[in-house]
C-alpha positions as CSV (number, residue, x, y, z in Angstrom):
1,X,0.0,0.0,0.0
2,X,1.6,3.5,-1.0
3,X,1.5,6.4,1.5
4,X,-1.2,8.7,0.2
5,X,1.3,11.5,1.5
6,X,4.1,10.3,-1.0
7,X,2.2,9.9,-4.1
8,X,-0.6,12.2,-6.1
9,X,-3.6,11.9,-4.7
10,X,-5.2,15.1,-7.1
11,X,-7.6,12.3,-8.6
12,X,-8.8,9.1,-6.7
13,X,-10.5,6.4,-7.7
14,X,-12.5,4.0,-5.1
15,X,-14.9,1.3,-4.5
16,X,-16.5,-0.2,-1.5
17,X,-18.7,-3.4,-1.4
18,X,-21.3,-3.3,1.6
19,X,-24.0,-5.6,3.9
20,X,-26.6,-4.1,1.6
21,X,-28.0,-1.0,-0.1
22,X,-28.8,0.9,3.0
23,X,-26.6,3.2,4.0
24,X,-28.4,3.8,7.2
25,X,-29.1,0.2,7.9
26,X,-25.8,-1.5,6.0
27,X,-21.9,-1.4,6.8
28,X,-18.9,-1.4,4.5
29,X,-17.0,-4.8,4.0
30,X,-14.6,-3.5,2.0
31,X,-13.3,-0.6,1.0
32,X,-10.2,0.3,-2.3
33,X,-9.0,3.3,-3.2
34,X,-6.0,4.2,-5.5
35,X,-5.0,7.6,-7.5
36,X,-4.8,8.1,-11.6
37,X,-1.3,5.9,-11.7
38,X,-2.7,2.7,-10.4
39,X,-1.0,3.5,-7.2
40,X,-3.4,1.5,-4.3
41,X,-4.0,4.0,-1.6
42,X,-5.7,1.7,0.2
43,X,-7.8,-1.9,0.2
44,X,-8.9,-3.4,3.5
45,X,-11.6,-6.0,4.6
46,X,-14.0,-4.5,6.9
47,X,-15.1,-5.8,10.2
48,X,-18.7,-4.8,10.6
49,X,-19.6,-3.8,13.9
50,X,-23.3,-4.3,13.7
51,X,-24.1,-6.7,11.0
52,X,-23.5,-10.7,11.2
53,X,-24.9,-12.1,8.4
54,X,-25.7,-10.2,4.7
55,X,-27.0,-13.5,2.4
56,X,-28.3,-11.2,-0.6
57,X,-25.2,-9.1,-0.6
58,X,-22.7,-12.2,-0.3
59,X,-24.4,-13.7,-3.6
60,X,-23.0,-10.8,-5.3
61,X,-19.5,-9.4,-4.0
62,X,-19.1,-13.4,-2.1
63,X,-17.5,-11.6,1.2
64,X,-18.4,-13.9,3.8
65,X,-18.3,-13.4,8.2
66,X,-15.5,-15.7,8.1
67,X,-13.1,-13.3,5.3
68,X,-14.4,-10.1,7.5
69,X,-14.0,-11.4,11.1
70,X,-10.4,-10.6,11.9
71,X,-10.1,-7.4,9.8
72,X,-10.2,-3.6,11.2
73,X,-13.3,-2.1,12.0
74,X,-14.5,1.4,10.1
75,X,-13.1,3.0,13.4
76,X,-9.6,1.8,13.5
77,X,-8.8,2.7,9.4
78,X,-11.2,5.4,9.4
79,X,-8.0,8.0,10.1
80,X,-6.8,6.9,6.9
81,X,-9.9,7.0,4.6
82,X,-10.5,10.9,6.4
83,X,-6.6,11.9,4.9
84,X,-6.6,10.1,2.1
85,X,-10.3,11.9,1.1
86,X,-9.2,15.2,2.6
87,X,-6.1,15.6,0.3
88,X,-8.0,14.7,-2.7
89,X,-9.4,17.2,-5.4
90,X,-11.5,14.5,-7.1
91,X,-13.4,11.4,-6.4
92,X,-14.4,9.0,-9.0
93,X,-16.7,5.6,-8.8
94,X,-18.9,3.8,-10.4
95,X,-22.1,5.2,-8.8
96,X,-20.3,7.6,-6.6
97,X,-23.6,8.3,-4.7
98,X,-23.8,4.9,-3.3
99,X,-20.2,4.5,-2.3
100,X,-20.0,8.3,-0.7
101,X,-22.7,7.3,1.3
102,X,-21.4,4.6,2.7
103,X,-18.3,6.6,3.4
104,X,-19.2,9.7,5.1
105,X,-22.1,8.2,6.9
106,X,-18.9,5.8,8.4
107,X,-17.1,8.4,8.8
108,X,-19.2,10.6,10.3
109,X,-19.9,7.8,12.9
110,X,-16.1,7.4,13.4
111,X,-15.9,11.1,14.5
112,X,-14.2,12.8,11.0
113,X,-16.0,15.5,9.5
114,X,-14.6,16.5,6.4
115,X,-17.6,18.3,4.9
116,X,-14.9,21.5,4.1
117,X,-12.4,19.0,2.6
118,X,-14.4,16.8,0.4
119,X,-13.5,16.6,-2.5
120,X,-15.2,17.3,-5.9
121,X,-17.4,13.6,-6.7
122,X,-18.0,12.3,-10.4
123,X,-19.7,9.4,-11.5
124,X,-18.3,7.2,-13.7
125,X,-21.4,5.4,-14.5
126,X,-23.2,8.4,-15.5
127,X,-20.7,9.7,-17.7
128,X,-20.8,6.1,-19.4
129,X,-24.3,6.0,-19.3
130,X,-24.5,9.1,-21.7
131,X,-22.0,7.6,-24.1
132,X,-23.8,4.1,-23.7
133,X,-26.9,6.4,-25.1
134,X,-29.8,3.9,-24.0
135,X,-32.8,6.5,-23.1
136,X,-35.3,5.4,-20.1
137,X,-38.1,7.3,-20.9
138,X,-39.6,6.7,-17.9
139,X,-36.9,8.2,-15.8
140,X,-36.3,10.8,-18.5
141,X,-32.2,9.9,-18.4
142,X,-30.0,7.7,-20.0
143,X,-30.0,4.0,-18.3
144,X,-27.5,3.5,-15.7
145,X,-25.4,0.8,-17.2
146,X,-23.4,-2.0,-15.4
147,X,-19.7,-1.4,-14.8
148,X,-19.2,-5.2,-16.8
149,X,-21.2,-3.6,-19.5
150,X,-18.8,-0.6,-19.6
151,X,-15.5,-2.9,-19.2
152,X,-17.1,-4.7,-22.4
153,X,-18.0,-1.5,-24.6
154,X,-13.9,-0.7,-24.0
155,X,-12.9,-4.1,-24.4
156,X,-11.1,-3.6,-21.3
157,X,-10.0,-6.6,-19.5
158,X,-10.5,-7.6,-15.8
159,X,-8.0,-7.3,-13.0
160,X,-9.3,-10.0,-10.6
161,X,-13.2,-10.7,-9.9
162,X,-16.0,-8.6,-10.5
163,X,-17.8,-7.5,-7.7
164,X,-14.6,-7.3,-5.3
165,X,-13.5,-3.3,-4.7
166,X,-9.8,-3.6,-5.8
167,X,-11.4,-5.0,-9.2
168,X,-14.0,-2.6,-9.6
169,X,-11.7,0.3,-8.6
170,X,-9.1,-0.6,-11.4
171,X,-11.7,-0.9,-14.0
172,X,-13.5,2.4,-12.9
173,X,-9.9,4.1,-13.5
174,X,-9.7,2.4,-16.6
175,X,-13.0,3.0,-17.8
176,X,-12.7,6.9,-16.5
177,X,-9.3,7.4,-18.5
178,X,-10.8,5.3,-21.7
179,X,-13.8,7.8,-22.2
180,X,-11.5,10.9,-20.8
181,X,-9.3,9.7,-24.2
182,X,-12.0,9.4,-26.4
């Protein structure tokens, strides 16, 4: 893991898989974050301090109690998700609303507020959505789209399984820099 004091952290890129979809009810399992040059800022297991058990959520990113039970809790590396958010200028993900969330709500209950040092959020599944270009007339956007959808569309290979945030965060990155090129 690189020190995010050593390295450019002007852009970051990050992922978290959770419990669920609640960030009220839910916890973070794991969390990755890295800058523009691949560099990985961080990528820890999570130790939820509430939830034991997350069925629907394990059929999708397959983090199980027994991967989670020895790893830090949100309190112990939350110092370290406050500075490495707090020196960034930009935040990118794939659905950035759902992982920031997550994030500052955990945060926030770990005692950090950073609301004057957060940094400036973009959405890489928007942007791809609107290049995508499949209207939902119902919602009056353009369809969210899958990040495996976007990883196809580039032809961009896979680094490790889907689903899993150190995966996810290097295909957001790529993905972001692939449409930032075009």
């Amino acid at each position: 893991m690189t020190n995010p004091d050593e390295k450019s952290c002007d852009v970051i890129f990050l992922d978290t898989e959770t419990t669920g979809l609640d960030p009220e009810a839910d916890e973070i399992l794991q969390i990755s974050v890295m800058n523009n040059s691949g560099e990985i800022l961080l990528n820890s297991y999570i130790r939820p301090e509430h939830k034991t058990e997350w069925t629907a959520a394990e059929a999708i990113n397959h983090i199980s109690l027994q991967m989670v039970k020895n790893a830090p809790l949100m309190s112990d590396i939350a110092p370290l998700i406050s500075k490495i958010m707090s020196g960034a200028k930009v935040a990118v993900a794939y659905n950035i609303d759902f992982d920031w969330h997550f994030i500052s709500k955990a945060l926030e209950e770990s005692g950090f507020d950073f609301e004057n040092d957060t940094p400036e959020l973009r959405c890489c599944m928007k942007k791809f959505s609107e290049i995508y270009g499949e209207w939902d007339s119902e919602r009056l956007r353009y369809r969210w789209q899958k990040l495996s959808t976007a990883a196809s569309y580039y032809n961009i290979p896979w680094r490790g399984q889907a689903h899993g945030s150190l995966a996810d965060t290097f295909m957001c990155r790529d993905v972001w820099n692939k449409m930032n090129d075009d």
